[in-house]
C-alpha positions in Angstrom: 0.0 0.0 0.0 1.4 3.6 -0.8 1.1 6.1 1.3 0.4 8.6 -1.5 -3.4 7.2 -1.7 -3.7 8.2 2.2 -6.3 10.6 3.8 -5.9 11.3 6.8 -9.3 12.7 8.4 -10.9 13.4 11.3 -12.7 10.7 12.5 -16.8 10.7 12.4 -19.5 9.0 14.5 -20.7 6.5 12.1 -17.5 5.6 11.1 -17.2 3.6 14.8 -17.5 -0.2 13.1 -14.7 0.6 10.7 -12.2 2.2 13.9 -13.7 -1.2 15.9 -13.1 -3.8 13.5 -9.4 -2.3 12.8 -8.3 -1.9 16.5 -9.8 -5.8 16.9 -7.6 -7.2 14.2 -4.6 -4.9 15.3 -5.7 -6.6 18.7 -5.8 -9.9 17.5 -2.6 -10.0 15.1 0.0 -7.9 16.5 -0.7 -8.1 20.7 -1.1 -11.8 20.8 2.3 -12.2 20.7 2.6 -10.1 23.8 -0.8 -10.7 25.6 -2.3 -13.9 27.2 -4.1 -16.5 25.3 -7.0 -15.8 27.7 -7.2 -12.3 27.0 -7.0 -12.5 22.8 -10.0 -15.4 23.0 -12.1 -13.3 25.5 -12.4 -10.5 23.5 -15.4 -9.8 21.3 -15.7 -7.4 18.5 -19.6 -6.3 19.6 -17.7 -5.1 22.6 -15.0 -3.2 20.7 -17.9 -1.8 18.5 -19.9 -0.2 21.6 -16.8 1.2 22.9 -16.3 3.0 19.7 -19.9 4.0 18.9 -19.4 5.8 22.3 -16.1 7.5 21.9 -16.8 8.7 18.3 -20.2 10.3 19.5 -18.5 12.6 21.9 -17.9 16.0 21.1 -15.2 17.9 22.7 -12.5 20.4 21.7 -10.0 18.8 23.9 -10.6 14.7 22.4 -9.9 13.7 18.4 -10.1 11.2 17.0 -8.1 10.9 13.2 -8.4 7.9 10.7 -6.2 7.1 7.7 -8.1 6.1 5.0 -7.2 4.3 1.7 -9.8 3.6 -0.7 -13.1 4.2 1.5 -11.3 2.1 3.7 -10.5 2.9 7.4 -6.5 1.4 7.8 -5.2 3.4 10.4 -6.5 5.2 13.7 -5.2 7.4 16.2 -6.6 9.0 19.6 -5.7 12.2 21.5 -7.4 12.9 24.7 -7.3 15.0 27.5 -6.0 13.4 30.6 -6.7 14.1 34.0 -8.2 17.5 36.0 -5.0 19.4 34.2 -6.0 20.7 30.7 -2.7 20.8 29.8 -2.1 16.9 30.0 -3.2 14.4 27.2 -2.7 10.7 26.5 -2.3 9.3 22.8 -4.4 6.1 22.3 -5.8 3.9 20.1 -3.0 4.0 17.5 -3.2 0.8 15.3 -2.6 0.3 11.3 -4.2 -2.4 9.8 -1.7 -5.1 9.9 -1.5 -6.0 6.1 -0.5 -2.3 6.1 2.0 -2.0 9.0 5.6 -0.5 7.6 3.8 1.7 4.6 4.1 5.3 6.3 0.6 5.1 7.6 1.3 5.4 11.3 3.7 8.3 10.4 1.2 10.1 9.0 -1.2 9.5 12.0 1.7 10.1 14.3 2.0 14.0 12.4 -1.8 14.8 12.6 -1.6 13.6 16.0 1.1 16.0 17.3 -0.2 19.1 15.2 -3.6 18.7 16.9 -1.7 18.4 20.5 0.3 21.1 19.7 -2.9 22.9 18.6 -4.1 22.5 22.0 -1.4 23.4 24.0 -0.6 20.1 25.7 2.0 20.1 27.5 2.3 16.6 29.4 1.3 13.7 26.4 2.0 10.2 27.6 1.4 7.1 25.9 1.6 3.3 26.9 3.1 0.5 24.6 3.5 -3.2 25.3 6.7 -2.9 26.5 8.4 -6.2 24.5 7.0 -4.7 21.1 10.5 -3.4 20.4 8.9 -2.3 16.9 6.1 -0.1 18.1 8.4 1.3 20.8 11.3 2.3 18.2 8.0 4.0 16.3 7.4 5.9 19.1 11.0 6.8 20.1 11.3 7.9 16.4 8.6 10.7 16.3 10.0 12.5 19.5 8.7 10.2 22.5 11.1 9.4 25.1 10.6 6.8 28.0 9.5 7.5 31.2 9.0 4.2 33.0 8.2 0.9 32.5 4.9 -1.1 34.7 5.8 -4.8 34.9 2.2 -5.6 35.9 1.1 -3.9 32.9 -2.2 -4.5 31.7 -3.6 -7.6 31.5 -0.6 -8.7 33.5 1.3 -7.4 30.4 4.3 -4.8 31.1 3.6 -1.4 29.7 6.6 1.0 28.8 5.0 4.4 29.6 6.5 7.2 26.8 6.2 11.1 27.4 6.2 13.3 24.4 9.5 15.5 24.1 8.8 19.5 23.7 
């Protein structure tokens, strides 16, 4: 896939079964190398698809959501949200590229729209969490100005999490 053919676009309500179905597969290809086998069979796309009809039907000036989008289709997706009672802190979540489409520029292109719209807002304290073994996603990360900050061995799901902090 060619990044040239790539929109990148805010997200829209009705767009939440294309964001679910993506973030599942991203789930189910790339973290169940990482996760437990328990966690990748008990998860269910309905769920996934109520989580994201909910999200993407929020307004606020301080929360985006950004697809990429390749032929009508929804490959890539990113989150930025404000964190906490401090509006100058945000996390960045929610950032998966289909995995047929992984290494194709995509999640640099996210990555970009991300940052303008955090810089947009002012943000000043953006963290992220990673699965802390996924050397690839975390070199991503570290490439587009993100530096670590700590690493949670209990993780999620009993998976360690390396916590990033976007540079300024």
């Amino acid at each position: 896939m060619q990044t040239r053919s790539i929109r990148i676009r805010t997200a829209r309500s009705d767009d939440y079964r294309s964001v679910a179905a993506l973030i599942f597969s991203s789930h189910t290809i790339s973290f169940a190398p990482f996760a437990s086998s328990n966690w990748v069979d008990s998860r269910d796309l309905p769920e996934y698809q109520s989580k994201w009809q909910e999200i993407l039907a929020e307004e606020s000036l301080s929360t985006r959501v950004f697809v990429a989008e390749s032929n009508g289709e929804i490959v890539g997706s990113v989150r930025v949200s404000s964190a906490g009672s401090n509006e100058f802190d945000a996390q960045l979540n929610g950032m998966h590229v289909s995995p047929d489409a992984t290494g194709s520029g995509i999640g640099s292109l996210l990555m970009k729209q991300a940052i303008t719209f955090i810089k947009e807002r002012e943000f000043k304290n953006v963290e992220l969490g990673v699965i802390a073994a996924n050397s690839r996603a975390r070199r991503f990360y570290e490439t587009h100005g993100w530096e670590l900050v700590e690493e949670l061995p209990d993780g999620i799901e009993g998976v360690p999490i390396a916590v990033y902090r976007l540079r300024q």
